[in-house]
PLY file of the C-alpha trace (Angstrom):
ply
format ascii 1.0
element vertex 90
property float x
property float y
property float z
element edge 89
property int vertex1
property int vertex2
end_header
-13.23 -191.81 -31.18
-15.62 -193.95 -32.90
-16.26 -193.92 -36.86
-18.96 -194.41 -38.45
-20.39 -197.63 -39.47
-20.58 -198.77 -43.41
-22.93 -200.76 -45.03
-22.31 -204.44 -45.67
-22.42 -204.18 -49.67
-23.70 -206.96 -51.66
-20.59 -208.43 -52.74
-18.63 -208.02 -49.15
-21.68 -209.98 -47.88
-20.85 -212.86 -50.60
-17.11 -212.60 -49.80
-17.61 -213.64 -46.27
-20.84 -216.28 -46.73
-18.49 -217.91 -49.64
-17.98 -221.65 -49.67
-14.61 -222.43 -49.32
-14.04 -225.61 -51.34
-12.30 -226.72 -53.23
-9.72 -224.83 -50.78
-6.58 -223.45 -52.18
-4.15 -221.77 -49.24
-2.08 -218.24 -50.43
1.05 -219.54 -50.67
-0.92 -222.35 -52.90
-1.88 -219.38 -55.50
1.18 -218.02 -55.20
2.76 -220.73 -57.08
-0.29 -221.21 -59.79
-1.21 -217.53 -60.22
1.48 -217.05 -63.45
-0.61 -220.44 -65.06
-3.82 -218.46 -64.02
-3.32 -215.43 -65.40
-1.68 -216.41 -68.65
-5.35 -218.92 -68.78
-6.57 -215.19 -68.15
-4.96 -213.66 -71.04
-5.57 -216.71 -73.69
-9.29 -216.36 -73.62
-8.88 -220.22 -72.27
-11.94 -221.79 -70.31
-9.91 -224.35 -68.56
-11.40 -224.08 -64.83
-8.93 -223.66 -61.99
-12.09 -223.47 -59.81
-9.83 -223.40 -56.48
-7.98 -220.69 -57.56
-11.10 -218.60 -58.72
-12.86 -219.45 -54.89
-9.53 -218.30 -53.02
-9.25 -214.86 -55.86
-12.94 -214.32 -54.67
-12.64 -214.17 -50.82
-8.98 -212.96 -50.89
-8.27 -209.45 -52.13
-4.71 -209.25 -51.48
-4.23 -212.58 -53.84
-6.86 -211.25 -56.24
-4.91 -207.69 -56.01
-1.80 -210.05 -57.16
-3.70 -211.48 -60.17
-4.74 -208.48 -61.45
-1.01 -206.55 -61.09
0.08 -209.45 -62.59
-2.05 -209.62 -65.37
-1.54 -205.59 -66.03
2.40 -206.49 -66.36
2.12 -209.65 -68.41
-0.18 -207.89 -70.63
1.99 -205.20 -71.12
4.80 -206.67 -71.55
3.16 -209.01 -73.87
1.50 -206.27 -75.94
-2.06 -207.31 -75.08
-5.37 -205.66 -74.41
-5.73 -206.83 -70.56
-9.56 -205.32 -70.84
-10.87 -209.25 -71.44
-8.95 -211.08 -69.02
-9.54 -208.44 -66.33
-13.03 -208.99 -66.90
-12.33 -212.35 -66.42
-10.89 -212.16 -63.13
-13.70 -210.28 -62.05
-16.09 -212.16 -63.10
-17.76 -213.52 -60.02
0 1
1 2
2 3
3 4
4 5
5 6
6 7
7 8
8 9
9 10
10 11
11 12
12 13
13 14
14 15
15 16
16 17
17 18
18 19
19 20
20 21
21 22
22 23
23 24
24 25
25 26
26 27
27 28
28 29
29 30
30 31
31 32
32 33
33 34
34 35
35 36
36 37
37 38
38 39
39 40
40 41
41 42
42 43
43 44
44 45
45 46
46 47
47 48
48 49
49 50
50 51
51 52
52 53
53 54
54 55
55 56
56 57
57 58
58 59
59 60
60 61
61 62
62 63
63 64
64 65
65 66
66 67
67 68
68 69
69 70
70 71
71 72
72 73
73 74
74 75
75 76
76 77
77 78
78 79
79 80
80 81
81 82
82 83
83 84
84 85
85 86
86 87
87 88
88 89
C-alpha cells in the first residue's frame, strides 16, 4: 500500500537546501543548548550562529530547545512567548 504524496512546503524545501556552516554536530548542541536558551530567554542578541543553522535543519534538537525553553521559563516565572519567537525565527 502506497500513501499519498505531500507537498514539499516552503520551509521543508529551505530545511534541506540549508547551508551547513558554520557546522555544529547534535551532541555539540547538546552541551550549548542550556547557554542558548537562557540567550533565548534574556532578550540577548549575542549570535550563536552555529547553533541557530543546526536548530534550523534539525527538528529533534530544535524540539529540545523549545521543551527546554517551556521548562526554564516556567520554572523561572517567565513569559516564554518572546524567546519562542526567537527560536523560530528563521
Amino acid at each position: 500500500m502506497t500513501k499519498p504524496h505531500r507537498a514539499l512546503t516552503d520551509q521543508a524545501a529551505e530545511r534541506l537546501t540549508l547551508a551547513a556552516e558554520p557546522w555544529l554536530s547534535c551532541d555539540d548542541c547538546f552541551e550549548q543548548i542550556d547557554e542558548y536558551v537562557e540567550r533565548l530567554l534574556a532578550g540577548s542578541s549575542a549570535p550563536m550562529p552555529a547553533m541557530r543553522a543546526h536548530l534550523i535543519g534539525c527538528a529533534a534538537c530544535r524540539e529540545e530547545a523549545r521543551s527546554l525553553l517551556l521548562l526554564v521559563a516556567e520554572d523561572e516565572g517567565l513569559d516564554p512567548g518572546p524567546g519562542l519567537r526567537r527560536l523560530t525565527a528563521g
